[in-house]
KOLNU-505890 format. One record per residue (C-alpha): residue number from 0; residue in three letters; x negated, y negated, z. Coordinates in nm, 2 decimals. Layout:
N
k|r|X|Y|Z
NUM|Ala|X|Y|Z;
...
END
This chain:
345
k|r|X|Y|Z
0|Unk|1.04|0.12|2.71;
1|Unk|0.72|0.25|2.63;
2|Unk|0.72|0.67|2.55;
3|Unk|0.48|0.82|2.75;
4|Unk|0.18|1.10|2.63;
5|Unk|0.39|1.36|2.75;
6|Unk|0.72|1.29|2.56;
7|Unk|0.52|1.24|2.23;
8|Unk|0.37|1.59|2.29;
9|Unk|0.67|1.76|2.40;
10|Unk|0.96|1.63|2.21;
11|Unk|1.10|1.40|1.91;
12|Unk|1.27|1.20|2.18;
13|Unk|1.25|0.83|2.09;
14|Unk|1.04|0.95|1.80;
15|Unk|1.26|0.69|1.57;
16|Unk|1.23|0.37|1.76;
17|Unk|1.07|0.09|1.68;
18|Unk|0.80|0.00|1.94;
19|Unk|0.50|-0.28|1.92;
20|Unk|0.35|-0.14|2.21;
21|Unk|0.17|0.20|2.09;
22|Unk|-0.16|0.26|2.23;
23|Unk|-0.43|0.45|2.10;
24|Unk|-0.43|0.71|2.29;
25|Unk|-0.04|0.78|2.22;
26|Unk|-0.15|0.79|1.82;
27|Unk|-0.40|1.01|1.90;
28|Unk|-0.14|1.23|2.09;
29|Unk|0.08|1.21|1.80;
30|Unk|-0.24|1.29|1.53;
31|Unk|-0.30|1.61|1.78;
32|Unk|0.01|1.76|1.76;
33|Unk|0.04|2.08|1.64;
34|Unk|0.14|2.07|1.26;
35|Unk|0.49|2.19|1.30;
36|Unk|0.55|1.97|1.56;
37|Unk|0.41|1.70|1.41;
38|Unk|0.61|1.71|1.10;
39|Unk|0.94|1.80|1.29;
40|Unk|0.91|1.47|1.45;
41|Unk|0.80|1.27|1.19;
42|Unk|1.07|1.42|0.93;
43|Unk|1.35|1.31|1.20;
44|Unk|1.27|0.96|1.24;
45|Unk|1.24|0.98|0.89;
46|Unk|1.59|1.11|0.85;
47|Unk|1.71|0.84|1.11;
48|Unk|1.63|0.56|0.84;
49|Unk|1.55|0.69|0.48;
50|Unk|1.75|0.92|0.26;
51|Unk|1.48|1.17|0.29;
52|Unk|1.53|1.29|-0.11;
53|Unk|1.47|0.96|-0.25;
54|Unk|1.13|0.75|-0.31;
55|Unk|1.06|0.40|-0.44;
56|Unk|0.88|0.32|-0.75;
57|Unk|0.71|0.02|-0.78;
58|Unk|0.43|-0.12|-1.05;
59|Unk|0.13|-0.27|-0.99;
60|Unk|-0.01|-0.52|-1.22;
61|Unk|-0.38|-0.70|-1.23;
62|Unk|-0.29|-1.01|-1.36;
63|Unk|-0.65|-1.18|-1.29;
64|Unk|-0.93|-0.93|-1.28;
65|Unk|-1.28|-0.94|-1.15;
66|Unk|-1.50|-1.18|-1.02;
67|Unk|-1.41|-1.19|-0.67;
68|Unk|-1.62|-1.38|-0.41;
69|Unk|-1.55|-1.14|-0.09;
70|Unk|-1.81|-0.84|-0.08;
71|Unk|-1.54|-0.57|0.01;
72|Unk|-1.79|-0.27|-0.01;
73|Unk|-1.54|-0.04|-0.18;
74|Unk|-1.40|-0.30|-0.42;
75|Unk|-1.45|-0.27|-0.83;
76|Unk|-1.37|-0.67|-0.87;
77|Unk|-1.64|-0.76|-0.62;
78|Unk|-1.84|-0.96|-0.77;
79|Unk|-2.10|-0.88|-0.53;
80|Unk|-2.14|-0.51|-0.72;
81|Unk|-2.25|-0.43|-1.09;
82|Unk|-1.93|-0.18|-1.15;
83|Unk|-1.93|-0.25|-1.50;
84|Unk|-1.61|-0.43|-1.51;
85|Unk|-1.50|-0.76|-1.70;
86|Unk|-1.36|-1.03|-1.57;
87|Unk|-1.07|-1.16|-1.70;
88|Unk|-0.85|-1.48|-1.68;
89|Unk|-0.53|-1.52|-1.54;
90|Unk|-0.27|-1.39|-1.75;
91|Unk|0.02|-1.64|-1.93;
92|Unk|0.33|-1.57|-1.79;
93|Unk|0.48|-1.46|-2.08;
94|Unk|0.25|-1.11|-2.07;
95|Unk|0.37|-1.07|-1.75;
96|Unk|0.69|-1.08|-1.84;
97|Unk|0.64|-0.78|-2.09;
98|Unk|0.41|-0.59|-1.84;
99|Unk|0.74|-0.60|-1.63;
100|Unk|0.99|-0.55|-1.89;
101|Unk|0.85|-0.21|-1.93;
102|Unk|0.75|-0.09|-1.56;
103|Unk|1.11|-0.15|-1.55;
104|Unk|1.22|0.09|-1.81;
105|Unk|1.01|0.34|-1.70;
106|Unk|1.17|0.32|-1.38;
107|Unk|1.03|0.06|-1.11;
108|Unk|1.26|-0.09|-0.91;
109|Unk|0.95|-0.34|-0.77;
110|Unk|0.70|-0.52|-0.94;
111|Unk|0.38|-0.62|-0.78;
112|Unk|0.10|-0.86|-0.95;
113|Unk|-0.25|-0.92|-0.82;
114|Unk|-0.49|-1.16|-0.84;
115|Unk|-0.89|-1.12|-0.76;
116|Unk|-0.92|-1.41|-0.56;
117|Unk|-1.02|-1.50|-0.21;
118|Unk|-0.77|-1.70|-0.17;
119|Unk|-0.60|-1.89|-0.43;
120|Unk|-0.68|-2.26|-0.53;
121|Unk|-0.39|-2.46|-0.62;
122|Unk|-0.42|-2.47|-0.94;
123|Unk|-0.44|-2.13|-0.95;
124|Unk|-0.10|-2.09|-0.77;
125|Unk|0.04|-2.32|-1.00;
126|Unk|0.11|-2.06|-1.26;
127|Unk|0.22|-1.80|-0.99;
128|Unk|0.57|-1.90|-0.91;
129|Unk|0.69|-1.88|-1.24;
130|Unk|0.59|-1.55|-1.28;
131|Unk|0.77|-1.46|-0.99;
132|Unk|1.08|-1.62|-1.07;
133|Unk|1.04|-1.45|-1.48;
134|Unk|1.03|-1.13|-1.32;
135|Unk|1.29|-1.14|-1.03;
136|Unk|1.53|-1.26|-1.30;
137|Unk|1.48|-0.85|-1.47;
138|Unk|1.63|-0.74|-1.14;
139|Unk|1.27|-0.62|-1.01;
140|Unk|1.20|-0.69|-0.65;
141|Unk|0.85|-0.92|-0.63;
142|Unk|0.51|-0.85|-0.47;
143|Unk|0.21|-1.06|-0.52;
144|Unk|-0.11|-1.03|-0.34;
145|Unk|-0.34|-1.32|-0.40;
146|Unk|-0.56|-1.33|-0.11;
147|Unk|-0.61|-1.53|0.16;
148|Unk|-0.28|-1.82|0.21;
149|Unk|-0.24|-2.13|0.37;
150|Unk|0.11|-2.16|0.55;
151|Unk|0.20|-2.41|0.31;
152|Unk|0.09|-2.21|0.00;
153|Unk|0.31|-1.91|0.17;
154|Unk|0.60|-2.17|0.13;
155|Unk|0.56|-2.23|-0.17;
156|Unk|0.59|-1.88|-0.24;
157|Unk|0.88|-1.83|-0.08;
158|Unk|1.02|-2.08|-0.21;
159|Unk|0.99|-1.95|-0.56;
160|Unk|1.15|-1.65|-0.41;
161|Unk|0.88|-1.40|-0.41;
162|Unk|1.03|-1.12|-0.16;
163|Unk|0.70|-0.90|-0.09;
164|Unk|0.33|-1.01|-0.02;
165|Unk|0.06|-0.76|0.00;
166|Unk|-0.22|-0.82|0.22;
167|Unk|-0.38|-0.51|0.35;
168|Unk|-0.59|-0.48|0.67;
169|Unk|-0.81|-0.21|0.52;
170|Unk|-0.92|-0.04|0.82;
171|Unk|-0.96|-0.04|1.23;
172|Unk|-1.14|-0.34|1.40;
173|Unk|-1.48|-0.15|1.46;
174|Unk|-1.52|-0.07|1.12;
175|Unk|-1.38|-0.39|0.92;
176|Unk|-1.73|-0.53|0.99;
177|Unk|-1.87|-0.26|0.80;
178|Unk|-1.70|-0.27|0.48;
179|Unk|-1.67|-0.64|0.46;
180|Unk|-1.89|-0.96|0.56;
181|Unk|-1.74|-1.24|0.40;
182|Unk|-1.43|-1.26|0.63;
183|Unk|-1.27|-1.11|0.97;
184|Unk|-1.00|-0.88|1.00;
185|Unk|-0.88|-1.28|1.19;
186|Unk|-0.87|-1.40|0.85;
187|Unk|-0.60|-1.14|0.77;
188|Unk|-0.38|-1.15|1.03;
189|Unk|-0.35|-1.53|0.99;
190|Unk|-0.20|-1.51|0.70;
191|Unk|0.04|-1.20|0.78;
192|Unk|0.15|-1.43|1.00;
193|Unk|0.19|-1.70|0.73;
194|Unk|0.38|-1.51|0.51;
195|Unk|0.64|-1.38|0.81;
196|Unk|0.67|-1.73|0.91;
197|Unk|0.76|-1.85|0.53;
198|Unk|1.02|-1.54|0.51;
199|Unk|0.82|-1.33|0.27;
200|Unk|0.83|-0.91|0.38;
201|Unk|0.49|-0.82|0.44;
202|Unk|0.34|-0.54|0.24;
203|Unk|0.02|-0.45|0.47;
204|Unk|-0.14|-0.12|0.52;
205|Unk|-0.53|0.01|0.45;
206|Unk|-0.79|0.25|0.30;
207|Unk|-0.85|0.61|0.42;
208|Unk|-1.23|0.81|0.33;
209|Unk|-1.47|0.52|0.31;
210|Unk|-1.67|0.72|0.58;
211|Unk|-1.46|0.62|0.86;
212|Unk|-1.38|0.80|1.17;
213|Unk|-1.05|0.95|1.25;
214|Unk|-1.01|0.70|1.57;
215|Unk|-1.07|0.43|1.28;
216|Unk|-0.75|0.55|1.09;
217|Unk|-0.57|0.56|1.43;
218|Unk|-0.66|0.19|1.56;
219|Unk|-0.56|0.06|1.19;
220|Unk|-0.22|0.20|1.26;
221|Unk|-0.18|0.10|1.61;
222|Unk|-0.28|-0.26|1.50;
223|Unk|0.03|-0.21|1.21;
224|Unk|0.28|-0.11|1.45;
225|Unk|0.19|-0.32|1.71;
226|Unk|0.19|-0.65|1.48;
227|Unk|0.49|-0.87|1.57;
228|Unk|0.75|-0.73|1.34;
229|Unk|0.60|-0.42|1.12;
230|Unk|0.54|-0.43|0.80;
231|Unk|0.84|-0.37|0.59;
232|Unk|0.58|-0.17|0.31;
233|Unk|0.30|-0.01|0.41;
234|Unk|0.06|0.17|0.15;
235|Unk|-0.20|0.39|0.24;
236|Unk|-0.49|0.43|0.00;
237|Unk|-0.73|0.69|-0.07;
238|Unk|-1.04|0.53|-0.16;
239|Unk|-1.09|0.56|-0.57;
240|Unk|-1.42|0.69|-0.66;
241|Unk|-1.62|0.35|-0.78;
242|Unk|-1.96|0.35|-0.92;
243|Unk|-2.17|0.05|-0.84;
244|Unk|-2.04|-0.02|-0.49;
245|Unk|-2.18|0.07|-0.17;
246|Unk|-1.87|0.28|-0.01;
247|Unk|-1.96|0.54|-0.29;
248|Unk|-2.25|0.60|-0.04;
249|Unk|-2.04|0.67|0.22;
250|Unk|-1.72|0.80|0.11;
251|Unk|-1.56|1.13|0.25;
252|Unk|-1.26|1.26|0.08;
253|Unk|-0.98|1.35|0.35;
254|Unk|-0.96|1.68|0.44;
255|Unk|-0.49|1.76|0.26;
256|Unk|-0.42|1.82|0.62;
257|Unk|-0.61|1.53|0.77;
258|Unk|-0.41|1.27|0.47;
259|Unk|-0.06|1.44|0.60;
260|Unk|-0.15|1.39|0.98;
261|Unk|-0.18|1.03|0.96;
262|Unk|0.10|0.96|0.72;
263|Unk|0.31|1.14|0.97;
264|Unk|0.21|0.93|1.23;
265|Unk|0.24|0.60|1.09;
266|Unk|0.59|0.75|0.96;
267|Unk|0.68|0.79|1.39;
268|Unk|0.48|0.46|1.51;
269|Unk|0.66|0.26|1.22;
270|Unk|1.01|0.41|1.17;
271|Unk|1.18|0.16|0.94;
272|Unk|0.87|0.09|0.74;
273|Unk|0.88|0.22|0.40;
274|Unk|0.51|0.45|0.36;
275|Unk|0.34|0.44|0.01;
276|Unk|0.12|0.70|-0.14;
277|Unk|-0.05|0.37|-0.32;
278|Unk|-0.46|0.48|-0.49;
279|Unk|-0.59|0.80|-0.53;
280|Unk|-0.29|0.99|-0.59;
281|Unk|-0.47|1.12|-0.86;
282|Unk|-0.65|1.33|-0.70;
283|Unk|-0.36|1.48|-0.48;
284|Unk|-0.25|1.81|-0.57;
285|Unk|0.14|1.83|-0.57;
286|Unk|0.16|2.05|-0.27;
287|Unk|-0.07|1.76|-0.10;
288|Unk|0.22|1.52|-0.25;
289|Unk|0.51|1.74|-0.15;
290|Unk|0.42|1.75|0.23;
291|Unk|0.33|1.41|0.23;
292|Unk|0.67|1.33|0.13;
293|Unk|0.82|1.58|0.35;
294|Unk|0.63|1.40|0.62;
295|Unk|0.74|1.01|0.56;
296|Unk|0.62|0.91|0.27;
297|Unk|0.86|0.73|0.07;
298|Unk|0.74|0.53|-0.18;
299|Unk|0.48|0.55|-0.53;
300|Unk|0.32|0.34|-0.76;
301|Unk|0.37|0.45|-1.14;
302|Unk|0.24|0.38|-1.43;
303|Unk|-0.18|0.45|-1.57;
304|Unk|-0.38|0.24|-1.41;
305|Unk|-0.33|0.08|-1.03;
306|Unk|-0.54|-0.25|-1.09;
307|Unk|-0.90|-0.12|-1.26;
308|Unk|-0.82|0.27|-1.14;
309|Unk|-0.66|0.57|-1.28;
310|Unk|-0.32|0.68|-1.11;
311|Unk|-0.13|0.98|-1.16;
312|Unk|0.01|1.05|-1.51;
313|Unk|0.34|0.97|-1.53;
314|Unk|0.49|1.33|-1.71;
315|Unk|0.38|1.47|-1.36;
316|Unk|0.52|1.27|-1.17;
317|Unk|0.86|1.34|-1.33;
318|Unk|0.77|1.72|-1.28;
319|Unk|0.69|1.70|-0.94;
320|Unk|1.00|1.51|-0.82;
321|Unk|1.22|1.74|-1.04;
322|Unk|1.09|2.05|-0.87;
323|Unk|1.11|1.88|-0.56;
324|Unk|1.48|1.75|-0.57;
325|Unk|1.35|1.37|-0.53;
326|Unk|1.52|1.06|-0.67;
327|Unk|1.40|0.73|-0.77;
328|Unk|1.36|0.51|-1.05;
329|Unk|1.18|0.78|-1.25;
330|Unk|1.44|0.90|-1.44;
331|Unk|1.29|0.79|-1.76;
332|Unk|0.92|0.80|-1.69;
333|Unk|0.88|1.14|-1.89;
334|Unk|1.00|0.94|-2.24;
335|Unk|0.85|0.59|-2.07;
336|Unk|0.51|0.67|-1.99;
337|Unk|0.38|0.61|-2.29;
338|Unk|0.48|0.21|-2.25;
339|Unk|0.40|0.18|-1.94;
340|Unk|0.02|0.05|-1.94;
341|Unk|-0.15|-0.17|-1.69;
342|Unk|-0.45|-0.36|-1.80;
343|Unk|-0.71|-0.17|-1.84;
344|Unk|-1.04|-0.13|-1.62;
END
């Protein structure tokens, strides 16, 4: 039964079910909330699922930078965009393997690789699956995100037991067209639904300040939640300042309160879904940090780079979750941080 305008305002009742039929102008009830309220209702649903003093850690691994074909306007590997960066090869397995080794010892209980691809040719994805199986036997949960699939390349994934695939939708439908010509947000859903149909958990979520209305934050979220099953990860970025690429035109940092509003509201529209401060946690303060966790957020990436970007330095993070009475596999990032290096930008 769908909850109407009313009960969103009024009251956290079915404020922890999982729905596929939100409308916009229920998220934008839920984004208008008074703040209090807001949170209240988001911190219960949250409750109803999650131990609320416990995060995820999970690492996040370029293992084929640069050189990508698509003309994502906010991307670094575009290689649309002088950005200064190098392209690189796929890595040997074998790397990975020691990339992963030590996420793990600092703490990360998932490891995620990524590839700067369009989609991945097949003798690209030939290597792939043996880096997925290397890494699931450390005891890490797997992530890839290669691009675009085919349903029988998502088999084949599966098949090599890869648990997690990222695929993000970025943003709403009105603005996709704006940030990126070479596909259509079509192209994306496609192979979500590729992935759920080979049994992989989707990892799917978007980018926040690329100039972007606040309805465009809202319809990316309604499209989330009202996707067939939600995604069982969803990360919401804050876009990294990029030189070279033309979002840095139009860029508009989220007001703290603005960033807390919508995480709370894709914490009620997506319940069960695990929420991911993922880029530009950098440049969150920890009180910006705390509330976000107080308001659903339940999962971060570690470690010093997050593909060709800074992240936040590890010896803070380790602060922040002390002071805060947080758990998660960060227990030894304050005598790990110093191993745990991605490739750099």
């Amino acid at each position: 039964m769908s909850v109407g305008v009313e009960t969103v305002r009024n009251g956290r009742s079915g404020a922890s079910a999982v729905r596929s039929d939100w409308t916009r102008v229920q998220a934008e009830a839920l984004y208008g909330l008074p703040f209090a309220d807001l949170m209240y209702q988001a911190q219960s649903a949250h409750r109803d699922h999650f131990d609320p003093n416990r995060v995820e850690a999970a690492s996040l691994l370029s293992i084929k930078t640069g050189g990508c074909p698509e003309d994502c306007s906010y991307c670094s590997q575009s290689a649309h965009y002088d950005t200064g960066l190098k392209a690189t090869r796929l890595m040997n397995c074998a790397d990975v393997v020691v990339k992963a080794e030590r996420a793990k010892e600092a703490g990360a209980t998932r490891f995620c690789m990524a590839a700067a691809w369009r989609s991945p040719k097949e003798r690209d994805l030939d290597r792939v699956p043996a880096m997925v199986s290397a890494v699931k036997n450390l005891g890490l949960e797997t992530c890839v995100t290669l691009g675009m699939l085919t349903a029988k390349q998502a088999v084949r994934l599966s098949e090599s037991g890869l648990e997690f695939y990222n695929h993000n939708i970025d943003t709403s439908p009105d603005f996709y067209g704006k940030i990126i010509t070479t596909r259509i947000l079509q192209d994306r859903i496609e192979t979500l639904e590729h992935v759920r149909r080979a049994r992989i958990k989707v990892c799917c979520g978007g980018i926040v300040g690329m100039g972007e209305r606040v309805e465009d934050r809202l319809a990316m979220l309604v499209l989330l939640a009202n996707l067939r099953s939600h995604p069982e990860s969803v990360p919401i970025n804050l876009w990294n300042e990029v030189k070279g690429v033309p979002v840095s035109h139009t860029a508009d940092r989220l007001d703290p309160i603005a960033l807390v509003r919508l995480i709370a509201t894709a914490r009620i529209m997506m319940p069960k879904s695990v929420v991911r401060l993922s880029a530009g946690r950098k440049y969150m303060t920890d009180e910006l940090q705390a509330l976000s966790f107080l308001a659903g957020a339940n999962s971060i990436f570690i470690g010093d780079m997050l593909l060709t970007t800074r992240n936040a330095n590890a010896n803070r993070d380790t602060n922040l979750l002390s002071r805060l009475g947080i758990a998660c596999g960060l227990a030894q990032l304050e005598q790990s941080a110093s191993t745990l290096e991605q490739t750099p930008a």
